[in-house]
C-alpha positions as CSV (number, residue, x, y, z in Angstrom):
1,X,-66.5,151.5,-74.7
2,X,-69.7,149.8,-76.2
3,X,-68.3,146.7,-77.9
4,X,-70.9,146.4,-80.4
5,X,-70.2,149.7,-81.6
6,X,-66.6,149.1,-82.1
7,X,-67.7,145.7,-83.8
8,X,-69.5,147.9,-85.9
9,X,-66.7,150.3,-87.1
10,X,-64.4,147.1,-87.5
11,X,-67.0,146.2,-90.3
12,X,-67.4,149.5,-92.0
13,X,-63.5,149.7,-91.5
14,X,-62.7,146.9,-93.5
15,X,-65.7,147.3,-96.1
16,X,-64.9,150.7,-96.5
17,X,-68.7,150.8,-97.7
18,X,-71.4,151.5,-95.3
19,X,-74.2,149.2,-97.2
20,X,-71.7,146.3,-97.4
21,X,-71.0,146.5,-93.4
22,X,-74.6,146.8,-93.2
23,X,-75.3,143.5,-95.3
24,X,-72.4,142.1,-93.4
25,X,-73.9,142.7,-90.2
26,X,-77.3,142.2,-91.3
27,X,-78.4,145.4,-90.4
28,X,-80.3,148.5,-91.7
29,X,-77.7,150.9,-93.3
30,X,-78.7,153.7,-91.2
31,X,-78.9,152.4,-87.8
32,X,-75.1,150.9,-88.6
33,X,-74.7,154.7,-89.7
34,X,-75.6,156.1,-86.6
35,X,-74.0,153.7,-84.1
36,X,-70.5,154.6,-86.2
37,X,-71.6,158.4,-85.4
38,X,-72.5,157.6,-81.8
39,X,-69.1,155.8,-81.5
40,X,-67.5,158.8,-83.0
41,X,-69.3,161.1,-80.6
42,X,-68.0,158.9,-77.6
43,X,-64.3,159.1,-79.1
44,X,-64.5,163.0,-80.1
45,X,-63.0,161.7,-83.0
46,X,-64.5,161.4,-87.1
47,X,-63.3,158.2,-88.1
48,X,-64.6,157.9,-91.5
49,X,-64.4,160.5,-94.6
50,X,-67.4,160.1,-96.8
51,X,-68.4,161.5,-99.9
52,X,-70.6,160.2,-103.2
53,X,-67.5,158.3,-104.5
54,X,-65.8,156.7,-101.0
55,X,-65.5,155.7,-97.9
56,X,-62.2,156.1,-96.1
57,X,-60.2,155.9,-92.9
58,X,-58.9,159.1,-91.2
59,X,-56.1,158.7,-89.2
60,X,-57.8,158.0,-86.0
61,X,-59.8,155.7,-88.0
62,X,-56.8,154.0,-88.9
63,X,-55.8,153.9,-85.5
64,X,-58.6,152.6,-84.0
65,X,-58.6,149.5,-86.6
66,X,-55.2,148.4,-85.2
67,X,-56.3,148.5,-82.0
68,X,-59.5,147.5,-81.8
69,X,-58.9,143.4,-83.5
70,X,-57.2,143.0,-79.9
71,X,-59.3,144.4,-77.7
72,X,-62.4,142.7,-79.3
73,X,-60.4,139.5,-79.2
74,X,-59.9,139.9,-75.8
75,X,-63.2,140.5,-75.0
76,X,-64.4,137.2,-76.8
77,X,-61.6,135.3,-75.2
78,X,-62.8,136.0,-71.6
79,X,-66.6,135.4,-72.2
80,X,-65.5,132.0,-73.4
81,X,-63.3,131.5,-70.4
82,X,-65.7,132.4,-67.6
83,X,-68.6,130.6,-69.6
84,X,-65.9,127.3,-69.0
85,X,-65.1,128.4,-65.6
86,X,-68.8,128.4,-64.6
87,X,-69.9,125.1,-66.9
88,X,-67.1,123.1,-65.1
89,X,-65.4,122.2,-68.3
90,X,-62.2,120.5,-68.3
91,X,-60.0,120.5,-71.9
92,X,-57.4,121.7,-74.2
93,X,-57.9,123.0,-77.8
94,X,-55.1,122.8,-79.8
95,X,-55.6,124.4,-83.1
96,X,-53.5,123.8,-86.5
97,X,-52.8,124.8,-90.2
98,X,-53.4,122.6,-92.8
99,X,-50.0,120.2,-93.5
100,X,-49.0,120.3,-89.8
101,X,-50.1,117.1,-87.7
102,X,-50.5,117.4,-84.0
103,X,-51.5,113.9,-83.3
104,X,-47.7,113.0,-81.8
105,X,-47.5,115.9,-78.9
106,X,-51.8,115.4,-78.5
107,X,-51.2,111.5,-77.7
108,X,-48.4,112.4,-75.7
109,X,-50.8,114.8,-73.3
110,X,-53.5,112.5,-73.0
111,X,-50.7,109.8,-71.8
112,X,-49.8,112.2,-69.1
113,X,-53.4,113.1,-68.4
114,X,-55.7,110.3,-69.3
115,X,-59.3,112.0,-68.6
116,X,-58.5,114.8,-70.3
117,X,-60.6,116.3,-73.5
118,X,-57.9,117.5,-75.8
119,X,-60.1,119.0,-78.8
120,X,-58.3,120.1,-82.3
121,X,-59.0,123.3,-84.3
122,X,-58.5,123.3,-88.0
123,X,-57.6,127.2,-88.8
124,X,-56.9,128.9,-91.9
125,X,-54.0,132.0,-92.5
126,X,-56.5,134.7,-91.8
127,X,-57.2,133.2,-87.8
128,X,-54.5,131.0,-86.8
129,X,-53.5,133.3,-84.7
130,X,-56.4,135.0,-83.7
131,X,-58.5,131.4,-82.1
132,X,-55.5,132.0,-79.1
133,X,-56.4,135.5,-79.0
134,X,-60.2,134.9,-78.3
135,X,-60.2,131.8,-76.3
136,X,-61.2,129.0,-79.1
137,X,-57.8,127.8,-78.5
138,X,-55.1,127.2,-75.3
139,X,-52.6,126.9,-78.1
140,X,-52.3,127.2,-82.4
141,X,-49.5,125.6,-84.3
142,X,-49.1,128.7,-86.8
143,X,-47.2,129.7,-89.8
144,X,-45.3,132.7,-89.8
145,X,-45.7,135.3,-90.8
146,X,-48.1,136.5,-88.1
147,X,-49.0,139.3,-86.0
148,X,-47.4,138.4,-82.6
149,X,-49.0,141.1,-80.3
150,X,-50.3,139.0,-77.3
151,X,-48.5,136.0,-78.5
152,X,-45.7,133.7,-77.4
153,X,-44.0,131.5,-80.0
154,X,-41.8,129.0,-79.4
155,X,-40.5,128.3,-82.6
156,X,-40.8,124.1,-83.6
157,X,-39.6,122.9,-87.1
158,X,-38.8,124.9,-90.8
159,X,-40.3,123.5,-94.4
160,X,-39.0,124.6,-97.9
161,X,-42.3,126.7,-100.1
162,X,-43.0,125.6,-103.3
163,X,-44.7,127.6,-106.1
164,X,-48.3,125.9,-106.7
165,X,-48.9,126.3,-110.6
166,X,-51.6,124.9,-113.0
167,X,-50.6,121.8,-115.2
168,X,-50.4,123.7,-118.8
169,X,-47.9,126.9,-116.3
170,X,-44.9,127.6,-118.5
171,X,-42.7,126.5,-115.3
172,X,-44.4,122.8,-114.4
173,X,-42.4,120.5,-114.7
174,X,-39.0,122.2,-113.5
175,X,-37.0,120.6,-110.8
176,X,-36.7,124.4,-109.4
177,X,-37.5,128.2,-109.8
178,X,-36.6,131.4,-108.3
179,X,-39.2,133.8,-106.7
180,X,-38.4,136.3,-109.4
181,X,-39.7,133.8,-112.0
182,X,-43.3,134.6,-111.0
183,X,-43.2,138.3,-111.5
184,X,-45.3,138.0,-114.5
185,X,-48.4,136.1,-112.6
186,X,-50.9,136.9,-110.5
187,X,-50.8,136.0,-106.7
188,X,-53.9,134.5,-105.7
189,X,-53.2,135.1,-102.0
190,X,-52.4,137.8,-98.9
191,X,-49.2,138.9,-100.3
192,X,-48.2,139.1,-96.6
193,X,-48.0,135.4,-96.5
194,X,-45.4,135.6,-99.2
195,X,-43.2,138.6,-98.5
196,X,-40.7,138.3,-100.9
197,X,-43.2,138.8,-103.6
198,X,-43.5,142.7,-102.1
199,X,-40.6,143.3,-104.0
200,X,-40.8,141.6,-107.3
201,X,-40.3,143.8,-110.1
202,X,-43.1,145.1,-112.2
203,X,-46.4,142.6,-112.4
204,X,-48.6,142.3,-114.8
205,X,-51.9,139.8,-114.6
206,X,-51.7,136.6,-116.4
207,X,-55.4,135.1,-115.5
208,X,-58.3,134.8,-117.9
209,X,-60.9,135.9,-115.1
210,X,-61.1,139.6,-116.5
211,X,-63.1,141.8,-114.1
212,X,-62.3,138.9,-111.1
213,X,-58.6,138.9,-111.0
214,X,-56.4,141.4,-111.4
215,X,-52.2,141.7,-111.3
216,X,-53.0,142.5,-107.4
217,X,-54.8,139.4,-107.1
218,X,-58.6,138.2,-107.0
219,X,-61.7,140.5,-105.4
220,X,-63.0,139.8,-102.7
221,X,-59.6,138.4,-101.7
222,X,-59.5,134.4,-101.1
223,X,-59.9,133.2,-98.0
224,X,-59.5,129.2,-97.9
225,X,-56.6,126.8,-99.8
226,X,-59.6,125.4,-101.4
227,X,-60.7,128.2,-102.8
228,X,-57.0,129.2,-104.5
229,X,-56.8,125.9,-105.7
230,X,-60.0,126.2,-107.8
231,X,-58.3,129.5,-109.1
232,X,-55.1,128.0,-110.0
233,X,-56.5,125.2,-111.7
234,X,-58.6,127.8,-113.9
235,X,-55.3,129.6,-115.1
236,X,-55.7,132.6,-113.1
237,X,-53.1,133.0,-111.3
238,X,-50.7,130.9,-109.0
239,X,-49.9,130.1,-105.0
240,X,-46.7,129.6,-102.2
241,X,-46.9,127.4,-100.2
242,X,-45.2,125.4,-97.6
243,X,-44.6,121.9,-98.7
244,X,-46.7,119.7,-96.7
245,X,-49.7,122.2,-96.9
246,X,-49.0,121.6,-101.2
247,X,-48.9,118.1,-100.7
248,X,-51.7,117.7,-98.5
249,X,-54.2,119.1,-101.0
250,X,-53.2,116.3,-103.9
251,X,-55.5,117.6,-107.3
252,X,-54.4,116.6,-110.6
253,X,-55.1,119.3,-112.4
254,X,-52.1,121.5,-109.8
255,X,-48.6,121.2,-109.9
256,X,-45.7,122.4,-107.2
257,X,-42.7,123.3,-107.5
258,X,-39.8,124.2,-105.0
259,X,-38.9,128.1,-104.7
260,X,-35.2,127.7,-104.4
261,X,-34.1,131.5,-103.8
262,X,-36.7,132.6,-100.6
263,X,-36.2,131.1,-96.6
264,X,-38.1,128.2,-95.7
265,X,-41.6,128.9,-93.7
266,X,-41.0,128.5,-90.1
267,X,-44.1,126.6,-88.1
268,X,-44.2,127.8,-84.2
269,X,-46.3,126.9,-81.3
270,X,-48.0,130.0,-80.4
271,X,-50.2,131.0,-77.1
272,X,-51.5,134.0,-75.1
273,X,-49.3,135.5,-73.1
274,X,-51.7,136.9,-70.9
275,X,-53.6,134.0,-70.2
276,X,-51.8,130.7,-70.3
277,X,-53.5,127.7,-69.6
278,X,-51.9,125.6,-67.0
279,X,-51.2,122.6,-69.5
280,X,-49.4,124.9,-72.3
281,X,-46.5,124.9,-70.8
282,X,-46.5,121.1,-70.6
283,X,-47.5,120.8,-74.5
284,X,-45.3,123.0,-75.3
285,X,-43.3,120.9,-74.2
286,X,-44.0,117.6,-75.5
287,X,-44.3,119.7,-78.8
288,X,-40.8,120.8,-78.9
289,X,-39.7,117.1,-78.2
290,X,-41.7,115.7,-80.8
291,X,-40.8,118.4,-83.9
292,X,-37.5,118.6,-82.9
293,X,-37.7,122.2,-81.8
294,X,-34.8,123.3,-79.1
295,X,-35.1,122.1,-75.7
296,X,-35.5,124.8,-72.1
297,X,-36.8,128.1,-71.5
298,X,-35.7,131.2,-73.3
299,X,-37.1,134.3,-74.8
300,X,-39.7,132.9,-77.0
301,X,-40.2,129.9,-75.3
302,X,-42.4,128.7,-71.5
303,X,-40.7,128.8,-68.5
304,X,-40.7,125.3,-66.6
């Protein structure tokens, strides 16, 4: 299968507009229409329906936009690893989410191995998982919820969530909330990431962004903490997070407050299953010892 074609699709996939994919891609509009075609042709399968008003997945669209994230992935991961092979490099990337700190288990390595480059990877909800997947990472310190095809986790410490609320919110200033007492504001993030909001009763949008924000959240969605932070502080809407990510973003103009009723966010160790590094194991390790997480091999964690 042509990779660029299926990078292609990917774009109009999650567009769902041919002229954004296009801009995206920084293409013409019809060659990215006729490569979809071509990749269509290949599959003996349409992907898209089309019409003056839409653009939308078929079923085998769908389909192949589950799929192809992986395989893509995959194909990244191993030019990076033969491109290291062949340059004679010699590190470890470990990759983190904002609020979690890796310098404990990263001094530990070098201790063990003292000319070794360990490198560290800032990564964000949307790719924590993923820089495992394509080879900018031997191993990512995520927070769950992710999608764990291709991964092993090996499951480290828990943190309680806190709401994240402007200064003038109706509920700063309490020592506690429930979940259900945000059901009237407007979640400024992947409602994924907060799955307990999925079944809130009715929402309605509490922002002042008319036309930007909506009771389903902002569009294009946010992608960075930053980014929510600037909308929280504007009144349009509010955030979960886990504690030491609310803490390490200090503004004066945000509040947080602890979410008593919903399960603490669980921060793993995650790494490709199908292409472990030969140090993982060994961080994994020293990472389990240093968070506390449970000692010894078992289901979700590296054999010795």
């Amino acid at each position: 299968m042509d990779l660029r074609k299926l990078r292609y699709f990917v774009a109009v996939a999650e567009e769902l507009h041919f002229g954004r994919a296009a801009a995206r891609l920084h293409i013409a509009q019809p060659v990215l229409s006729r490569q979809v075609r071509a990749l269509e042709d290949e599959l003996r399968a349409r992907l898209f329906d089309r019409d003056r008003r839409a653009t939308t997945l078929t079923a085998a669209g769908e389909q192949l936009l589950r799929d192809a994230p992986g395989l893509l992935a995959e194909a990244e991961a191993l030019r990076r690893r033969v491109r290291r092979a062949a340059d004679g490099a010699a590190g470890f990337t470990v990759a983190f989410m904002p609020g979690i700190t890796v310098t404990g288990p990263v001094k530990a390595l070098l201790a063990r191995h003292p000319g070794l480059e360990v490198r560290v990877l800032r990564t964000g909800w949307h790719d924590q998982a993923v820089v495992v997947l394509d080879g900018r990472a031997d191993v990512s310190l995520v927070r769950l919820p992710v999608d764990r095809r291709g991964l092993r986790l090996l499951p480290l410490f828990t943190e309680p969530r806190v709401a994240v609320l402007p200064r003038g919110h109706r509920l700063a200033g309490k020592t506690a909330l429930g979940i259900a007492d945000l059901a009237d504001d407007v979640l400024l993030q992947d409602p994924d990431a907060v799955p307990e909001w999925r079944d809130l009763p009715h929402r309605r949008g509490s922002g002042t962004g008319a036309g930007t924000v909506s009771a389903s959240g902002p569009e294009p969605p946010l992608r960075t903490v930053e980014e929510k932070l600037e909308y929280v502080a504007a009144l349009h809407g509010v955030i979960v997070l886990p504690l030491s990510a609310a803490a390490y973003y200090t503004r004066s103009d945000v509040c947080h407050v602890p979410i008593e009723d919903i399960a603490p966010n669980q921060v793993c160790l995650a790494w490709d299953e199908a292409h472990r590094a030969p140090l993982t194991s060994e961080f994994a390790e020293l990472a389990a010892a240093h968070f506390g997480g449970g000692p010894g091999p078992g289901p979700d964690r590296p054999g010795r």
